[in-house]
C-alpha positions as CSV (number, residue, x, y, z in Angstrom):
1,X,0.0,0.0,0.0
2,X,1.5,3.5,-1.0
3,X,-0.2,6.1,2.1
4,X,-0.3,9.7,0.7
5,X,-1.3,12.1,3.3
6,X,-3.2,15.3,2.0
7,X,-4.5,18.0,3.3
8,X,-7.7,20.3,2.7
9,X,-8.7,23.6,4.6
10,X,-12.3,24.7,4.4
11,X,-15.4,26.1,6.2
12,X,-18.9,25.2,5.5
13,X,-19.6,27.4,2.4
14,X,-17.3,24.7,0.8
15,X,-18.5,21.0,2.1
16,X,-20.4,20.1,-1.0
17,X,-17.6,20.9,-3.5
18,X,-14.9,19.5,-1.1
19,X,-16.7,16.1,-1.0
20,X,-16.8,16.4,-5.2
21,X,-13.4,17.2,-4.9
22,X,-12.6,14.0,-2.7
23,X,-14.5,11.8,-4.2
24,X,-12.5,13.0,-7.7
25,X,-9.7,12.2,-5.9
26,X,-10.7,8.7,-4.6
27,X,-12.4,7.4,-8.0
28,X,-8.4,7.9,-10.2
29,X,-6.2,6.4,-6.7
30,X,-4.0,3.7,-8.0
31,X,-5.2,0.1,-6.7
32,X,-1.8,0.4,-4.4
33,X,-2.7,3.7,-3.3
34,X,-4.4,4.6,0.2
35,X,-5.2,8.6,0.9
36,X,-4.6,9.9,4.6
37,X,-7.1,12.5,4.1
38,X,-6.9,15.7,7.0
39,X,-9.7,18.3,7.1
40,X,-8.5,21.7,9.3
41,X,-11.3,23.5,10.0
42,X,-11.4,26.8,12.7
43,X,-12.0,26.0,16.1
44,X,-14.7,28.4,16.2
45,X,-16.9,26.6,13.6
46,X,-18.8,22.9,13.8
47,X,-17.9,21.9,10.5
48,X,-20.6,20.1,8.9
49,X,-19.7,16.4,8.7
50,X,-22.0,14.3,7.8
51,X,-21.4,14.5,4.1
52,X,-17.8,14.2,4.4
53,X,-17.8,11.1,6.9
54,X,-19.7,9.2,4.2
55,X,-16.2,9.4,1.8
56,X,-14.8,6.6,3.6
57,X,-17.9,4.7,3.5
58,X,-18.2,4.7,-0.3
59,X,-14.1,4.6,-1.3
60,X,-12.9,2.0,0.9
61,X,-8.8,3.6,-0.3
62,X,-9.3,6.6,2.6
63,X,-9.3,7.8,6.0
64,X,-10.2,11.2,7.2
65,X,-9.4,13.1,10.3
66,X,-10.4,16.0,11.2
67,X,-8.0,19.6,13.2
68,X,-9.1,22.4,14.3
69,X,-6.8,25.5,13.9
70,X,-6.7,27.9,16.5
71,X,-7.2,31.7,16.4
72,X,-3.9,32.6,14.6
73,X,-5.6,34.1,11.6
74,X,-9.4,34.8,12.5
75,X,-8.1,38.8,12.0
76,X,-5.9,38.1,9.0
77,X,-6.6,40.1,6.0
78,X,-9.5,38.7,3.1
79,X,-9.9,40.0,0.0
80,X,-11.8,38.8,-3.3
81,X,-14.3,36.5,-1.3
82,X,-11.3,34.4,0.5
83,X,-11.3,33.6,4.1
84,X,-9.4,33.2,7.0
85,X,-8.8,29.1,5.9
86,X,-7.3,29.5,3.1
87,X,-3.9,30.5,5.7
88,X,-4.6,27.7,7.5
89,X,-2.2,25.6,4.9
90,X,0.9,27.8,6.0
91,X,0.5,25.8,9.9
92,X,0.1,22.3,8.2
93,X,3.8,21.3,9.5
94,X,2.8,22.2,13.1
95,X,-0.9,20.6,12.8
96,X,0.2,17.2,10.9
97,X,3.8,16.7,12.6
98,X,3.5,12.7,11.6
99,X,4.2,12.6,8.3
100,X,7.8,14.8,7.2
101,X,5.9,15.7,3.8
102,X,2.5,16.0,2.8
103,X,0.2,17.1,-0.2
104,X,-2.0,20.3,0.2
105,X,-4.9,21.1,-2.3
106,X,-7.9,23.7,-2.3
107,X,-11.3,22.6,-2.7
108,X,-12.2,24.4,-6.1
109,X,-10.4,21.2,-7.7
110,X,-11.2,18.1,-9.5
111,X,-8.6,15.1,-10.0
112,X,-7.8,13.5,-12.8
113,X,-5.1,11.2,-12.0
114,X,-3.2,9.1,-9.2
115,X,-1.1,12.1,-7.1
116,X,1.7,9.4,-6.2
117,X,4.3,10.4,-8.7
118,X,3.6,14.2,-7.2
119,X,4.0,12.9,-4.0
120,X,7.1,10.8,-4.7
121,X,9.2,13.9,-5.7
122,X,12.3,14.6,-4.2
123,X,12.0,17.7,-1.7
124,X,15.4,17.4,0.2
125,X,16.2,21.2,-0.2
126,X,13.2,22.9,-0.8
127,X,10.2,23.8,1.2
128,X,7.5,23.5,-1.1
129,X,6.7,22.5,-4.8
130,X,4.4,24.0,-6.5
131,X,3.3,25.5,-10.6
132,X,4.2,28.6,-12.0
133,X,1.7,31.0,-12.2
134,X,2.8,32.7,-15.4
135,X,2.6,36.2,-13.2
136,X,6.1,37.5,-15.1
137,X,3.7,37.6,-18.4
138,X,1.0,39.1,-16.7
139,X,1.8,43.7,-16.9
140,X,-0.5,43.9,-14.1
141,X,1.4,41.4,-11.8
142,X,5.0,42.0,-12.4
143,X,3.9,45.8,-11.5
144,X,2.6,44.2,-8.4
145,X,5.1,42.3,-7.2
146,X,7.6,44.4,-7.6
147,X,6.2,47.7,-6.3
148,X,3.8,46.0,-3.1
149,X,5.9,42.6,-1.9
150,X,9.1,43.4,-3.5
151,X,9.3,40.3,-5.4
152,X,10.7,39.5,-8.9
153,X,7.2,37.9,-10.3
154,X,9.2,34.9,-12.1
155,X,8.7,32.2,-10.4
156,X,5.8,33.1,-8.5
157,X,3.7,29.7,-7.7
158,X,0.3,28.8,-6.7
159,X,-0.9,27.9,-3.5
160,X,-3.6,25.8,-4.2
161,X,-2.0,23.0,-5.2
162,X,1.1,22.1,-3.0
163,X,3.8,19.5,-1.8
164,X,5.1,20.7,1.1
165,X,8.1,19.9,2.9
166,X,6.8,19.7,6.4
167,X,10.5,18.2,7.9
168,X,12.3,21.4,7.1
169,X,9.8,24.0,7.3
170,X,9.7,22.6,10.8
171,X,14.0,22.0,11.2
172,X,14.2,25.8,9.7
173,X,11.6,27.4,11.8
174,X,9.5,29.3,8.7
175,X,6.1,29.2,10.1
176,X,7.0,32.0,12.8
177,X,7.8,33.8,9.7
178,X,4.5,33.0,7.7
179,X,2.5,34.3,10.8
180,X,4.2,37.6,10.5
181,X,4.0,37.7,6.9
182,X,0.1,37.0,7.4
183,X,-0.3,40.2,9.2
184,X,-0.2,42.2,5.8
185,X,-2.4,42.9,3.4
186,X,-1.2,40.8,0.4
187,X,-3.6,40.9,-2.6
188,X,-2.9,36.9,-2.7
189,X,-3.1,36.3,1.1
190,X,-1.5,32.7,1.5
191,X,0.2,32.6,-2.1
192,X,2.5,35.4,-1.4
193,X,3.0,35.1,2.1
194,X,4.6,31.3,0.9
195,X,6.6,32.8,-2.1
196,X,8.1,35.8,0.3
197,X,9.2,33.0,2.7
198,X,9.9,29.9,0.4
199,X,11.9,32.2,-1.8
200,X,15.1,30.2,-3.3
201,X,13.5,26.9,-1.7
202,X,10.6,26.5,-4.2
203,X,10.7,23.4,-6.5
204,X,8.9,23.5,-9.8
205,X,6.2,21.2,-11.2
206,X,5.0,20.4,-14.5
207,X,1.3,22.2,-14.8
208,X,-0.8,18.6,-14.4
209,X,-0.7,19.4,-10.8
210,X,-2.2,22.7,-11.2
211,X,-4.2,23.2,-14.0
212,X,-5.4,27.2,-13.5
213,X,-8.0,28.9,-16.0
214,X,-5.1,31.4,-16.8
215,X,-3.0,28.3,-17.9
216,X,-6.0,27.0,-20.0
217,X,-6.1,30.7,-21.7
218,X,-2.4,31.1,-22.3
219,X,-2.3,27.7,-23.3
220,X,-5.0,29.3,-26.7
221,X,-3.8,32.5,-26.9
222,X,0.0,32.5,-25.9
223,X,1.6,29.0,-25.7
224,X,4.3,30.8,-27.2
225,X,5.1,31.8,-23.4
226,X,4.2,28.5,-21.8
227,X,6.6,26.5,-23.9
228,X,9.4,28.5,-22.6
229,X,8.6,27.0,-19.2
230,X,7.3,23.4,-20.3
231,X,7.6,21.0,-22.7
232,X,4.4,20.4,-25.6
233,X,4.0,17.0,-23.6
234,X,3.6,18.9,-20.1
235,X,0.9,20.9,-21.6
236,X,-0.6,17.8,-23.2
237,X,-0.6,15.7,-19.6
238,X,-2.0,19.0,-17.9
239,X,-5.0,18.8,-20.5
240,X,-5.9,15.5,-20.9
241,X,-5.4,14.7,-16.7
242,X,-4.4,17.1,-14.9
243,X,-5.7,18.4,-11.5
244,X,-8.1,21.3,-13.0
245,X,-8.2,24.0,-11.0
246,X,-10.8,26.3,-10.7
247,X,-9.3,29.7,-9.6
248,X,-11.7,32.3,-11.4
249,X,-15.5,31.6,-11.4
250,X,-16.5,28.5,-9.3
251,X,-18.7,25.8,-11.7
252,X,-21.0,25.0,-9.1
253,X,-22.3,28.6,-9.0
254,X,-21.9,29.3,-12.7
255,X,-20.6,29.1,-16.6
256,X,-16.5,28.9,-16.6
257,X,-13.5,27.5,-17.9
258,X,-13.8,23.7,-17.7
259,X,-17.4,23.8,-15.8
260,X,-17.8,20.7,-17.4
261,X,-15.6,18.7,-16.1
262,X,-16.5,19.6,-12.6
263,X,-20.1,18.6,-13.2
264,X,-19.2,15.1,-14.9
265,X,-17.4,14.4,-11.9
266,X,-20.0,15.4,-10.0
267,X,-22.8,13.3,-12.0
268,X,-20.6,10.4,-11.2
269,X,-20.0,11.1,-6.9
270,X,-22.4,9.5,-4.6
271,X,-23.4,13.0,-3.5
272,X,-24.9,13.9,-7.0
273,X,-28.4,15.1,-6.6
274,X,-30.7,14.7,-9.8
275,X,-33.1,17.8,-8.8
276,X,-29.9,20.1,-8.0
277,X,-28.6,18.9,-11.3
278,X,-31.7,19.7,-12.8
279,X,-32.1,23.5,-11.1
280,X,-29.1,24.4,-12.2
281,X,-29.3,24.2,-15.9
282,X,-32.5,24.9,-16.3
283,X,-32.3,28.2,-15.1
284,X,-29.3,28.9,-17.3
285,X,-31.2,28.0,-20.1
286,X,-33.3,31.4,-20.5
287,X,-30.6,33.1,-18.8
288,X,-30.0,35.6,-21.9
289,X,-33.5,35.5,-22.4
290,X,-34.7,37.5,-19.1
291,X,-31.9,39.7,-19.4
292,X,-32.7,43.1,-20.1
293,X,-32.0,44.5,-23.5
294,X,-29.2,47.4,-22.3
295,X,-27.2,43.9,-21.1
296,X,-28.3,42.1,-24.2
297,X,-26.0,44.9,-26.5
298,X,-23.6,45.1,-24.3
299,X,-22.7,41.5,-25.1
300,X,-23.0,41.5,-28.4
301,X,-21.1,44.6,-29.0
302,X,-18.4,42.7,-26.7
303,X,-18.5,39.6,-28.6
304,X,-18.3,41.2,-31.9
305,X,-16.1,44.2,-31.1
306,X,-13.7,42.3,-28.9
307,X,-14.4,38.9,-28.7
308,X,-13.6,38.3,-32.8
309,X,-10.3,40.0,-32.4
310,X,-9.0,36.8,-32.6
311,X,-11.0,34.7,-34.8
């Protein structure tokens, strides 16, 4: 049996599309491979478990535990909808001390493939492993980082999907340094407070273990750029398996880049409901029609003015 610990954080806004999430992860596991799944959750919250204790009920290749994280960050900074959990992967190494490296992944996320390979990599000298989040070819972000965290934006990685190095964030005492990091008020909360700290320790992974909706539009519109960073067949394993990541719009609340994949996978989880299903596109399918007719010419002018700039 290969045991892969990995790690969610989430509140109850997200226990439905953390158990589609899970249960995306449990249906591609190898045969050999068993998941040591951990759930941190504030203290300050009763998280909602009854959905989530049924995972181990229907995929007999997982356990789940649950921590509860204390008040470090209920005053740390949110922006752009986030909350306070989404630090709670930056004290991972002090919540989880038995295992020396584990995997960390939002909830926003389906899985395409066995993680063991991911989880196999070789971390000796780095804290964390993580995907590039093309932010040196984005004006906007290189601006950013350089004039508000003083960062060179190549190289910046996501957070959302991690390996992290728990043994030596723990030997080199970081997380006192996350925690002060945390008390600014970083546009990307968690993600920068990881590449201020992790800086020079970061290891690099293909973009199957983080497939972004900005990586799914460069990947039309500029592979020129991503193929200075990965090889044609790293693209091609991102788009045909990868973990797709869903960093923009959510699919469960509306239209996006690859909504339907999440809703295949959740069509095939024991938690699919038919009539929730059913709600959902039905009311998308007069959508444009009860829109009023200011909104309807402002879409087509966008289509047609911008949106054929390509074609």
């Amino acid at each position: 049996m290969n045991k892969i610990p990995i790690v969610f954080c989430f509140d109850n806004n997200l226990v439905s599309p953390a158990c589609v999430a899970i249960s995306s992860l449990l249906m591609n596991a190898k045969e050999e491979t068993f998941y040591d799944i951990f759930i941190l959750h504030s203290q300050n919250e009763q998280l909602n478990r009854m959905e989530l204790d049924k995972l181990p009920t229907y995929f007999s290749n997982c356990n789940i535990q649950y921590r509860t994280v204390d008040s470090t960050f209920d005053a740390a900074f949110e922006i752009r909808g986030i909350t306070t959990p989404a630090y709670y992967r930056l004290l991972i190494p002090e919540l989880i001390p038995e295992y020396d490296k584990v995997l960390y992944s939002d909830v926003d996320v389906i899985f395409r493939s066995d993680l063991s390979d991911f989880y196999s990599i070789d971390l000796t000298d780095y804290y964390v492993a993580g995907v590039d989040s093309l932010a040196n070819f984005q004006p906007e972000l290189v601006k950013y980082y350089k004039e508000n965290v003083g960062l060179d934006s190549t190289g910046i990685i996501y957070s959302g999907n991690l390996v992290i190095n728990s043994k030596k964030i723990l030997e080199d005492n970081v997380i006192p340094c996350f925690k002060e990091l945390a008390r600014n008020k970083y546009r990307f909360q968690d993600m920068d407070v990881l590449n201020i700290a992790c800086r020079g320790k970061i290891k690099y992974l293909s973009p199957a273990f983080c497939l972004t909706t900005y990586i799914s539009e460069f990947n039309i519109y500029h592979k020129n750029y991503l193929q200075t960073i990965w090889s044609d067949e790293d693209l091609a394993t991102a788009l045909s398996s990868g973990i797709v990541h869903y960093n923009g719009q959510k699919p469960w609340k509306g239209y996006c880049v690859n909504f339907d994949i999440w809703w295949e996978y959740y069509r095939k989880s024991p938690f699919f409901d038919s009539k929730y299903y059913f709600d959902f596109f039905y009311k998308k399918l007069d959508e444009y029609d009860r829109l009023p007719l200011l909104k309807r010419i402002k879409i087509l002018v966008r289509y047609f003015v911008f949106g054929r700039k390509n074609d």
